[in-house]
N, C-alpha and C positions, 0 to 999 in steps of 0.2 A: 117445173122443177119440184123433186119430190124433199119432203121435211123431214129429216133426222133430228132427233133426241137421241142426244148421248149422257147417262149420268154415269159422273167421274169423269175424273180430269188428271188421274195418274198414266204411267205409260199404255195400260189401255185404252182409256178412251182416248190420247193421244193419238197412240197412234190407228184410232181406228176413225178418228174427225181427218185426220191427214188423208189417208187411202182414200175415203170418199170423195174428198175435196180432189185430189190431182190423180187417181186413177182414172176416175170417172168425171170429169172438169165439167162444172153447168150441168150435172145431173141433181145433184145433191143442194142442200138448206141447208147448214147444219148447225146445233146448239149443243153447247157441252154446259150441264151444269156441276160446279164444285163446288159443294161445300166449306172447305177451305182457303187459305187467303192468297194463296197459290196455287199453283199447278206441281205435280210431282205426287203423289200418293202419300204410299206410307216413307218414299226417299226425300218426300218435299224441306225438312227440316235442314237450317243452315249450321252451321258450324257456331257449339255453342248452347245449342238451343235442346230441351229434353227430347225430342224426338216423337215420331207416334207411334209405331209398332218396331222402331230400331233406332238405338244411338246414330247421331250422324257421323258418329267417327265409326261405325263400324265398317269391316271390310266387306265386300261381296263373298260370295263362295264361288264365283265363278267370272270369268276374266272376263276381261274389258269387250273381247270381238262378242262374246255371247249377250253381254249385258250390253246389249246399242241393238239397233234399229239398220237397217240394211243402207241404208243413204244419209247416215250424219256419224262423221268419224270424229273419233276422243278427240284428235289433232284438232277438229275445229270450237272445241267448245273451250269457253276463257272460263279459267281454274284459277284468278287472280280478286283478290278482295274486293268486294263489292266500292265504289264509288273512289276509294282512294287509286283504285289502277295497281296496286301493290303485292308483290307475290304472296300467298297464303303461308309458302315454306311448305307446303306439300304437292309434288312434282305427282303427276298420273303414274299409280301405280298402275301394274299387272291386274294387281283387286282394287277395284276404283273401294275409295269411300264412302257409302249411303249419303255424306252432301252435296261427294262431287256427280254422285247420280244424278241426286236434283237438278244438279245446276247443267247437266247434261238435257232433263228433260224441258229444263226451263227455255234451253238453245233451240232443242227441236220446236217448240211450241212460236216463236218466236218465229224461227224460220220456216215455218210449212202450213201455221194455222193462222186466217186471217184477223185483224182485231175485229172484235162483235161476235166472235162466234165461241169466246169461254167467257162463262158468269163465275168470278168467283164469288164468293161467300152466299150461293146460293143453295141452299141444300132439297131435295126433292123432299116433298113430305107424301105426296100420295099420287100412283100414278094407276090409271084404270083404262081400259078398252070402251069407246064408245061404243052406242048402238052397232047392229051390225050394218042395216044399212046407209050410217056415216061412220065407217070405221076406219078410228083415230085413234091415238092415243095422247089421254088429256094428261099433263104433270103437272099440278102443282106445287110450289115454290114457294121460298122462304128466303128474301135478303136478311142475310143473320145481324148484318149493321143495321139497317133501316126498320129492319122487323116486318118491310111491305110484301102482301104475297102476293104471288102472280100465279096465271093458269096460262098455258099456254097448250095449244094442238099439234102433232106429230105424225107422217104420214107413218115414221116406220119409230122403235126405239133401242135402242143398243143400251141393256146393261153392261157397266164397267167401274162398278164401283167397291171390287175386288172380291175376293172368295174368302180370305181373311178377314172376317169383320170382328165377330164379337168374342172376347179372351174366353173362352173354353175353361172347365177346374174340372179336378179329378178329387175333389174335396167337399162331397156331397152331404157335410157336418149335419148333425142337429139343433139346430139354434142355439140350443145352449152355450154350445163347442163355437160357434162363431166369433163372439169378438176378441177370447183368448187364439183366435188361429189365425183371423184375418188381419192383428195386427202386426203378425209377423211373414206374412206370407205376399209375393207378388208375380203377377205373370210373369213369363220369359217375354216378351212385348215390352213389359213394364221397368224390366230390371238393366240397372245401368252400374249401379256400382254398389261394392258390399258394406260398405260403411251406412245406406242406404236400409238395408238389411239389419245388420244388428255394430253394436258397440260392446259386444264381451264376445270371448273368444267362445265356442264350441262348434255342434256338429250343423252344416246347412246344408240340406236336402233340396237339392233338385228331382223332382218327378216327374217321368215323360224322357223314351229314347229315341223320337226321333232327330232331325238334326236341330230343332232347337235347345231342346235336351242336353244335347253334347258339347254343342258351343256356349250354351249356359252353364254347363255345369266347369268346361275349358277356362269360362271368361272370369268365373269365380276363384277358381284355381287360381290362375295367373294372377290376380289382383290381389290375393293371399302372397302368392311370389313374390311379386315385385316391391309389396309394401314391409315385408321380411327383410329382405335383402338390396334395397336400394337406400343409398344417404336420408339422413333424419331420424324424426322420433318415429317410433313402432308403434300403431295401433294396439291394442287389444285385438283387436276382431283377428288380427295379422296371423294368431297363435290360433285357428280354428282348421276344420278341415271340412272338405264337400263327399257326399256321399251325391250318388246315381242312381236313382231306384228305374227301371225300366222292364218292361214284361218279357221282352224276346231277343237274346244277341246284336251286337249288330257292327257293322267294320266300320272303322275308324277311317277316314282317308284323308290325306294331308293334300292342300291346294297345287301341289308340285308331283307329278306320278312319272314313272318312267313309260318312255314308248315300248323299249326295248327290254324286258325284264329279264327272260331267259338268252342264251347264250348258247345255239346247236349244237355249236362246236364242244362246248366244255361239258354242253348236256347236264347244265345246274343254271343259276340264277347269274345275270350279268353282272361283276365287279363294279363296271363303268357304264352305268346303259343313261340314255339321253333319258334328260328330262322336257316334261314339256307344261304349261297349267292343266288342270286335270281336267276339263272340256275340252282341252284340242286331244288330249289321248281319247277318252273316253267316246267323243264325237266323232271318230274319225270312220268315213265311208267307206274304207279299204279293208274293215272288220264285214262288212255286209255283204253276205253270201246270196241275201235273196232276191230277186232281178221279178220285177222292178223292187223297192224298198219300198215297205210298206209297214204302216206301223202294229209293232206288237203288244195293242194294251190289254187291260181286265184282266182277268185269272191266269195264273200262269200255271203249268204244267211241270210235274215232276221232271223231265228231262231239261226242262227249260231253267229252272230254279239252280238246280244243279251246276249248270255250262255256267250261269251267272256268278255262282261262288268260286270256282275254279278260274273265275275271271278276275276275281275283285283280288283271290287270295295272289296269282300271281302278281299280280298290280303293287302290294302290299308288302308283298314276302312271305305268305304263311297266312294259319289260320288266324292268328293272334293268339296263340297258347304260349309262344314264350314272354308274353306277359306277364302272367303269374296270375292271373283270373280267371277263371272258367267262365262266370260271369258273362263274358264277352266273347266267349268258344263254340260256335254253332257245332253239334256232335255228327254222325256219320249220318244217322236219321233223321237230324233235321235241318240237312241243306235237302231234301225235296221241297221243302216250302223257300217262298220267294226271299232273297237275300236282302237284308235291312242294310242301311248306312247311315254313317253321319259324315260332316265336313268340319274336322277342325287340326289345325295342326300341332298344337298341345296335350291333345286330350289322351292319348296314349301312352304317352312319358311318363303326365301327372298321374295316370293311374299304376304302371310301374312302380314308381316312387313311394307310393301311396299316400298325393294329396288326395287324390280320387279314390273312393271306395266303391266302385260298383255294386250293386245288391237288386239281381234276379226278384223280380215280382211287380205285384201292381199296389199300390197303396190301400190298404184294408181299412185301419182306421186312427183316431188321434187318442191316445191318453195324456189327460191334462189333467196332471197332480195340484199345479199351482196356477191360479190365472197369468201371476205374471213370472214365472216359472218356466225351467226348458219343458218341452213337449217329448212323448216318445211315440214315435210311427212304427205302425206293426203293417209288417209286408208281409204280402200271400203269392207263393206262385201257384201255376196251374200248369197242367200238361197240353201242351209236348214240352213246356218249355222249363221244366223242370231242371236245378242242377246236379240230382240226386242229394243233396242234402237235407238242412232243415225247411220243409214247406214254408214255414211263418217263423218269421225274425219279426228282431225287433231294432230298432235304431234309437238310442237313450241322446240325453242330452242335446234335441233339437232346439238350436236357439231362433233362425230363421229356414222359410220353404221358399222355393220356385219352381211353381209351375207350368208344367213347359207340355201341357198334355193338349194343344194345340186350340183351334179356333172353332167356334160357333157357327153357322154361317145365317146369316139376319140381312133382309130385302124387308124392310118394315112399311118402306111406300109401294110395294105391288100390292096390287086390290088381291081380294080373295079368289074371285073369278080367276084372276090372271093364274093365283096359286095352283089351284084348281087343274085348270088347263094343261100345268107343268106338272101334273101330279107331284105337287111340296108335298116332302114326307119330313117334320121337324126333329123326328130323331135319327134321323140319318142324315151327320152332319161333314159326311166325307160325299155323298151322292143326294144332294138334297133337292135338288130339281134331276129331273129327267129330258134328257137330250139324244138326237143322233150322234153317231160317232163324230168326235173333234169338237163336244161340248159346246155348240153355239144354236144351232137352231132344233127346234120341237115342230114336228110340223101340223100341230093340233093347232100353234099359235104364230104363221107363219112371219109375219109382221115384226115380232122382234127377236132379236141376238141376243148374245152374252159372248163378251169377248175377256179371255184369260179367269173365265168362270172354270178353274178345276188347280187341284193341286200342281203347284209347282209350274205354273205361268210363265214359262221360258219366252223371254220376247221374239225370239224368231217364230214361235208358233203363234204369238197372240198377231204379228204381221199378217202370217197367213189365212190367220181367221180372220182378219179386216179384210181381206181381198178377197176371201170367198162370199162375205155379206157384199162389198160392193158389185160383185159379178152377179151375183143374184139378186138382188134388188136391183139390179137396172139392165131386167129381161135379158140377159145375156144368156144366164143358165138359172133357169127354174129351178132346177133339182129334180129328183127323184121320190116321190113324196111314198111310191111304195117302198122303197130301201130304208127313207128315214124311217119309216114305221117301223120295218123290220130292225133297227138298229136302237130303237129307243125300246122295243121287248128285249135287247142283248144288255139294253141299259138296267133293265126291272132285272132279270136274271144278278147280276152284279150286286146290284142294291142290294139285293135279299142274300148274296153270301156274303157280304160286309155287314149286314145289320147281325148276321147271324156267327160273325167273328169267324170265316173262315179262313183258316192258314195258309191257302193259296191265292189269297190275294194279296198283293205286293206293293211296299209303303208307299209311291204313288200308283193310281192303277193306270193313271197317262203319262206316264217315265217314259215313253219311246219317242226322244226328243228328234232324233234322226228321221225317225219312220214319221213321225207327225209331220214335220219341215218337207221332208221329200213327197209323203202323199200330198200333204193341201197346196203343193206346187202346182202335182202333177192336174191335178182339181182344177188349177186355175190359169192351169198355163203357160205358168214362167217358169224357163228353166234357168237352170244351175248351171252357175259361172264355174267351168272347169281348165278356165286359159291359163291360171295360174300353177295349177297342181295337175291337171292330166284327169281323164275320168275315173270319178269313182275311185277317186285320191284325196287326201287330207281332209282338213276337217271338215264338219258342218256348220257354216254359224250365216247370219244374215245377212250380210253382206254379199253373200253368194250369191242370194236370191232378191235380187232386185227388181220389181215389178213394175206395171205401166205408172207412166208420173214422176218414177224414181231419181235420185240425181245419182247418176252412174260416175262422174267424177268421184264422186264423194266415198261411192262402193269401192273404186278401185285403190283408194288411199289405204281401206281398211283393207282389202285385198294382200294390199301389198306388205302392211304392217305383218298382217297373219303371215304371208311369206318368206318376210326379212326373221320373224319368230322361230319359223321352220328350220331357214336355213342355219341360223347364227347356234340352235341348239344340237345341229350335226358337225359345225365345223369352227363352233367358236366357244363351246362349252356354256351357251349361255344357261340359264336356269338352274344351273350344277351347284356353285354356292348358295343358292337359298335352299334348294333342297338341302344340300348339306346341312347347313347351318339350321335351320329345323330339327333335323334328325338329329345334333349332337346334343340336343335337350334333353337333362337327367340324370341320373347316375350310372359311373362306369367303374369296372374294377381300373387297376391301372398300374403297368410295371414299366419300370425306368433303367435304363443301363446307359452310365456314362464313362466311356472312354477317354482317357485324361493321358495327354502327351505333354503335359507341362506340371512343374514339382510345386506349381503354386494354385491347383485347381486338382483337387485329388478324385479320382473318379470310384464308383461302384453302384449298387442297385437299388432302385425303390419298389417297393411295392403296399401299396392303400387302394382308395378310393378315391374318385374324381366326382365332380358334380358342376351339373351347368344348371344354373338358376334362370331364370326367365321374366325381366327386369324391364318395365318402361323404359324408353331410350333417353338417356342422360343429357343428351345434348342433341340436339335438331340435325337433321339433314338422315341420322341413321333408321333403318326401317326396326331392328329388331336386337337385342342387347342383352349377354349374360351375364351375369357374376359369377366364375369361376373358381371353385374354393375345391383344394386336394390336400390329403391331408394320409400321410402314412408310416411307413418306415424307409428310412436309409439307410444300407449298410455299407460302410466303404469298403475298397478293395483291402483294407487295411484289418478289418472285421469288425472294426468300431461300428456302433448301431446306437441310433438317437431319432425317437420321432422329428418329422419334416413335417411345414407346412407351405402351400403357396397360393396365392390368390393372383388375378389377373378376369379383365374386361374386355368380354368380344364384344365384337359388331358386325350386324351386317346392314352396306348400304345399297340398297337395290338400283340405283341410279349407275353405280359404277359396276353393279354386280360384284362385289368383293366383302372377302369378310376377313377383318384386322384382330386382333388384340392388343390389350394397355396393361402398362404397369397401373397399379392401384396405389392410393396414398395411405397413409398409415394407419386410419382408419378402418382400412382393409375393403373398405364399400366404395369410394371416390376414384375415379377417373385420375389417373394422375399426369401421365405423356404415352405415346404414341411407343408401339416396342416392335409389331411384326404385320405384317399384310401376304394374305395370301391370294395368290392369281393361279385360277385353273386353267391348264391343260391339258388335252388328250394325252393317255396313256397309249403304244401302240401294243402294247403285253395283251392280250386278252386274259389275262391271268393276274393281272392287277386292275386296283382300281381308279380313279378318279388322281390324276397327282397337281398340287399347287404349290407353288414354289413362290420363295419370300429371301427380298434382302434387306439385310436394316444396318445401319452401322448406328452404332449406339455408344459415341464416344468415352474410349478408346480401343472399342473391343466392334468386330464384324460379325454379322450375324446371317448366316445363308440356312433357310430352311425349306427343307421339301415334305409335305405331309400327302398322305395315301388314305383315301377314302373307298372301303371297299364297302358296296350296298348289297342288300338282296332285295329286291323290290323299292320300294321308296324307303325302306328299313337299313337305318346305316347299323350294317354287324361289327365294323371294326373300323378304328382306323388309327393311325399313326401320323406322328410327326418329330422329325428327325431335327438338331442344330448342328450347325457345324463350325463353332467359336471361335476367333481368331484375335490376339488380340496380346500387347504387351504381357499381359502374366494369364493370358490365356491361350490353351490350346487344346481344343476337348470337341469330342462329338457327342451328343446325347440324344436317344431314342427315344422316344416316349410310345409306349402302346396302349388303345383303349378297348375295350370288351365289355360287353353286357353282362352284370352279374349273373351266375349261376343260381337256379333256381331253386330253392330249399325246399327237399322233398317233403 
């Protein structure tokens, strides 16, 4: 039996201690060492707790069938308080929450890894290649409780102790400038809330646009929002605003995207088109024209960059120019380079609105008038990514930064030899070892792995890199040691146009989550489950690919879920209110016409502005909560004219899939009773959009309303909602319409 070293103890080395164990049963030893007091990585943290590189309330960016392992379904993992057996009050969403990852990976471990075979609080301190002819691999170890170290021998070893290790700064001060910067300044890893940050109100810079970037600079926004606009006292901090400093464009995408955006028949953008989470559109193998599927990483090519933006734009609705940023407007000449993105679904409202100020460039340097004084950051852009303006700005009044300009990567227990071997280049911190394609094995050092060693560690691929280490370490498939070779000189080529900032390389250069999943199948010989969707139909996620060892019960539950997802958002409107309810974040223009058939309810027209605020949820059970405040003119049929105001509390709750509104109490901010509920359903018009329809009787007076959601991509352009009042001294219909303000030349 041969001896595996595994270090980490997150869903890689999980799930690569598992694959050993039951693909290949009685071949494998294996030891996982972790550092930490648990199992689960950077999700290990429970509810409550600061977290290591993520709050644990935060959401995933990507849903539940992606984020699991092909044989352990959500359904089985208990989401109930630890020892008392008692519900948490947070039911599995669609985006599970980084604790309930945890307690996912804690189930797997549990269920599939024997006891004796995880050390926790053991951390590797130095790990080195023996002689060659006893070659082993020695690790030493450190119990962090006990303080005792151990050495222990390995025939093979698997690194897995993430590609995110050490916070990264784009803040390379001169001493002097350090402790007036760093005491206002903290990673995106680090940051959880803005009171955390500063206690007076001004301007907080977030630096760095990839998608940490954007959902920190989101998470800040909103936290400004909600402490604005919800019951109680106002911070200070509340009255500040975030600015985005980032070097290159990049699309916004909300966790909800439509399948169907365009519309043949009307030959524009679909009114009503289905929505689905944005990995089952985006993953879907019925897009893949090339037989067999294979993956498309490294450099990308003008024509390919291209189809990319054209893809994301109709996804979206547009380029994002009626924003009102340029900022964030890739121009005609530079969609040939690779298309950037982020995941958040706030962050394009708040910058409309402009809690978010986007600002083109890279961060130049700090002026610090007063130590403990605001800061001002002078930003520099550079070409291509120029927005024809002023080259170097500046941003005054910095009270706090974060930055979000990503990770370091640090293996501080591989021996130098081992470096060596991998050709470690320490400043290249996106390709810092060199690998065959699928980033696991070097065959200079055949001996050991890296599993989910590269940007963006999708756990279906980090599966099928654990099953092409187990096929290969136990003689089944040696490899090809002249291809690796040839594929780790395709690695050097890379390296050196990333060290060298080339613009066709694209934010991750292993994004081809399809093509990876389907080649390291094809590698290893399991194929894909297509009894549920038909071949080279719906989406890609783990589950599909169930390997030897697997528990195929378990595949088929998740199976079935992705399929009951499918069908319910073709024929039961599922995911249409949260998209909705998303999209109506922000400010709208807004005109009113109420038609009054009764002498005690007089009718005529409003026209103002509407606004949806973006508010913690008030009361449990709801996923997502606005404070609705419009405020305009009313002229009655009579011509009388007197400003109007009105306030009112949505909600939406994902468990019923619906989204309500409240009357507010007097205070204008509180919750006060229950007033409308809206239920979607299909429209058959191709010519309209989305319609939900609401009854309320709200004693003495009936309330029936039907509102119309028309989208263009996951971008709601308009929508409506109609009452039709009934009731002793009422008798009225009232329209309401909402539009995106016009944009100020």
């Amino acid at each position: 039996m041969k001896s595996v070293g595994i270090v980490g103890g997150g869903p890689a080395g999980l799930v690569a201690a598992k694959t050993l164990l039951h693909a290949t049963p009685n071949q494998f030893k294996v030891t996982i060492f972790e550092a930490a007091e648990r199992v689960g990585g950077m999700w290990r943290a429970k509810r409550g707790e600061q977290g290591d590189k993520c709050s644990p309330e935060m959401r995933t960016n990507l849903s539940r069938f992606t984020v699991a392992f092909s044989d352990l379904s959500w359904d089985s993992v208990n989401l109930k308080n630890e020892g008392a057996g008692e519900d948490t009050g947070a039911g599995l969403s669609m985006f599970p929450q980084a604790w309930q990852v945890g307690r996912y990976l804690q189930e797997y471990a549990k269920r599939f890894i024997p006891k004796g075979v995880i050390h926790c609080h053991r951390s590797a301190t130095y790990v080195e290649r023996t002689s060659e002819c006893h070659q082993k691999w020695l690790v030493t170890s450190v119990d962090k409780i006990s303080k005792t170290n151990y050495s222990d021998e390995f025939d093979y070893l698997i690194v897995a102790s993430g590609f995110f290790d050490r916070a990264g700064s784009a803040f390379a001060t001169p001493n002097k400038m350090i402790p007036a910067v760093v005491s206002r300044l903290q990673h995106s890893s680090e940051f959880r809330e803005v009171s955390s940050l500063t206690d007076i109100p001004g301007n907080i810079v977030v630096v760095g646009g990839g998608i940490s970037g954007c959902e920190a600079a989101a998470t800040a926004a909103f936290q400004i929002s909600s402490a604005k606009y919800s019951p109680g006292p106002k911070p200070e901090w509340a009255n500040s605003k975030v600015y985005h400093v980032f070097n290159r464009p990049f699309y916004c995408l909300p966790r909800y995207l439509p399948q169907d955006p365009y519309n043949q028949a009307i030959q524009g953008y679909t009114p009503a088109p289905k929505f689905l989470p944005l990995d089952l559109t985006l993953y879907n193998l019925s897009r893949r024209k090339d037989n067999p599927i294979s993956p498309t990483n490294g450099q990308m090519p003008p024509d390919r960059a291209k189809k990319s933006h054209e893809f994301i734009r109709s996804l979206i609705g547009g380029d994002q120019r009626g924003i009102g940023h340029p900022e964030l407007v890739y121009n005609p000449e530079q969609t040939q380079f690779p298309a950037f993105a982020g995941i958040a679904d706030m962050y394009t409202e708040f910058v409309r609105e402009g809690s978010i100020v986007p600002v083109r460039g890279r961060a130049k340097d700090i002026e610090i008038q007063d130590s403990s004084g605001p800061l001002v950051l002078i930003v520099q852009q550079a070409w291509p990514w120029t927005t024809g303006g002023v080259p170097e700005s500046r941003i005054d009044n910095v009270v706090s930064m974060i930055d979000a300009t990503g990770f370091n990567v640090s293996l501080p227990y591989l021996s130098q030899s081992t470096r060596t071997a991998l050709e470690h280049d320490p400043r290249s911190h996106r390709l810092p070892f060199l690998f065959a394609a699928g980033s696991i094995f070097n065959p200079a050092v055949p001996d050991i792995a890296f599993v989910g060693f590269y940007e963006g560690p999708y756990w279906g691929v980090m599966e099928m890199q654990a099953h092409l280490i187990a096929q290969r370490w136990s003689n089944k498939n040696a490899g090809d040691d002249s291809i690796s070779v040839a594929q780790v000189q395709e690695m050097r080529i890379l390296r050196d146009a990333i060290k060298a900032h080339s613009n066709d390389v694209p934010q991750f250069w292993m994004n081809d989550y399809v093509g990876l999943v389907e080649g390291f199948s094809r590698d290893v010989g399991i194929r894909r489950d297509d009894s549920a969707f038909g071949s080279r139909e719906g989406p890609s996620f783990a589950a599909r690919y169930v390997g030897p060892g697997g528990d195929k019960d378990e595949a088929k539950r998740m199976i079935q879920d992705v399929r009951n997802a499918l069908e319910d958002s073709q024929t039961k409107a599922r995911f249409v209110a949260a998209a909705a309810f998303t999209a109506m974040q922000g400010v709208w223009t807004l005109q009113r016409k109420i038609d009054s058939r009764s002498q005690f309810s007089p009718g005529g027209t409003l026209k103002g502005t509407a606004h949806f605020h973006p508010r913690n949820p008030t009361e449990p059970g709801y996923t997502a909560e606005y404070l609705y405040m419009e405020e305009g003119t009313f002229t009655m049929d009579t011509g009388y004219s007197f400003p109007a105001t009105r306030r009112y509390v949505y909600r939406y709750n994902e468990d019923t899939d619906k989204i309500s509104a409240w009357f507010v109490k007097e205070d204008g901010v509180s919750v006060e009773r229950f007033f409308n509920e809206m239920r979607f359903q299909e429209c058959t018009d191709t010519l309209k959009g989305w319609i939900a329809k609401g009854t309320h009787w709200c004693d003495p007076d009936n309330y029936n309303s039907s509102c119309e959601f028309r989208f263009r991509g996951a971008s709601l352009e308009t929508f409506g909602i109609t009452y039709d009042v009934n009731g002793p001294k009422k008798d009225y219909t009232m329209e309401s319409w909402y539009k995106r303000p016009a944009l100020v030349p």
